[in-house]
C-alpha positions, 0 to 999 in steps of 0.5 A, a space after each residue: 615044556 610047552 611049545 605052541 599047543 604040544 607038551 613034549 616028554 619030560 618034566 613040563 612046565 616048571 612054576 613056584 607051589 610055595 615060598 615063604 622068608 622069614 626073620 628066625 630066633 630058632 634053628 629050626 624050620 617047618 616046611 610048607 604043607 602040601 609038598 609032593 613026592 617028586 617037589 624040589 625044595 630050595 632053602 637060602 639061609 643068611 645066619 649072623 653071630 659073634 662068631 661064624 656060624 656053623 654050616 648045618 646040611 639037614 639029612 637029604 639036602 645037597 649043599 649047593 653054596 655056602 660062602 661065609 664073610 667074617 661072623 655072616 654065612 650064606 647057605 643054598 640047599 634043596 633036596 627033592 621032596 619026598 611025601 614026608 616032607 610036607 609039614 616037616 621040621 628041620 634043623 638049620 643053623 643057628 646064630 644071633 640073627 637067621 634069615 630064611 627063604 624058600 621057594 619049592 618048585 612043582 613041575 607037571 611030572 616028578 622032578 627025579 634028579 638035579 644037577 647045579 652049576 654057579 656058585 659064588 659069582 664074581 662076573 654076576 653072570 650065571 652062564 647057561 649050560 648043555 643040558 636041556 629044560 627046564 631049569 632055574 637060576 636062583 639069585 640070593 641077596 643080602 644087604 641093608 634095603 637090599 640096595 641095587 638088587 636085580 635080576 635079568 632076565 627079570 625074576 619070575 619069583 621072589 621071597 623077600 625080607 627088608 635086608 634079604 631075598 631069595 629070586 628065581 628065573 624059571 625056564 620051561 624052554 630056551 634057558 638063557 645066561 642070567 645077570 644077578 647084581 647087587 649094590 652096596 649097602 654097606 658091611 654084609 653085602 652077601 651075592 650068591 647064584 646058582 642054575 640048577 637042571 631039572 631031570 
């Protein structure tokens, strides 16, 4: 993490390398090129049908969340990267309507280990935890014109879709509580948040 002019030991300074949302007709998703050895990939599914969709959690990826409402399931996932992911295809899951958003993290050094707190929140309130910087807060978000979405400390990134959007708030030093809210848009409101530390 950067302080004044000194980078102290550790991860450094942590900022977005790529993010992409997209609307898909197919279980299936290719990463971004360019994704490095050490990577943390984040992926935010929101998947419809006439029945709930079934959970799919690709080899190597950690669940952080899933939360499903009726015929809609919200899905969080990430995984630190490997050099084989860049470019790759992955199996996600399947619906009548599925909606994408990822965003992969670089630090200066190789992110080596993650642990995520938050879940599902009912306060809206991802509350800050022990362990040191960096780390990131995640807000996932649907809803018809994603009606009263917010982040604060307000979002540093975010990937978004007419109804849908993945945000997050990266912090290099001094992580804080962050307040993730939604309004309401009508049926398949879905409001998800996570804090994940970066080792």
């Amino acid at each position: 993490m950067l302080i004044g002019n000194f980078l102290l030991a550790g991860l450094g300074n942590v900022t977005v390398f790529a993010q992409d949302a997209a609307t898909s007709g197919t279980a299936t998703y290719t990463l971004p090129a360019g994704i490095q050895d050490g990577d943390l990939i984040v992926i935010m599914e929101y998947a419809s049908g006439f029945s709930l969709p079934a959970l799919v959690v690709p080899a190597g990826y950690t669940q952080a969340l899933t939360a499903p409402f009726g015929t809609i399931r919200l899905t969080m996932l990430y995984k630190i990267a490997v050099a084989a992911d860049a470019g790759a295809t992955i199996t996600l899951m399947s619906g009548l309507s599925m909606i994408r958003h990822i965003q992969v993290f670089r630090a200066e050094a190789p992110i080596s280990g993650v642990t995520s707190s938050g879940g599902d929140p009912s306060a809206q309130v991802v509350a800050t935890v022990a362990d040191p910087a960096p780390q990131i807060v995640i807000g996932a978000y649907g809803t018809v014109g994603l009606t009263g979405r917010s982040m604060a400390p307000t979002e540093d990134f975010i990937a978004a879709l007419a109804n849908s959007a993945m945000a997050c708030k990266i912090f290099n030093s001094s992580p804080a509580a962050v307040t993730v809210d939604l309004g309401d848009g009508g049926d398949g409101n879905v409001l998800a948040s996570f804090r994940l530390s970066l080792i």
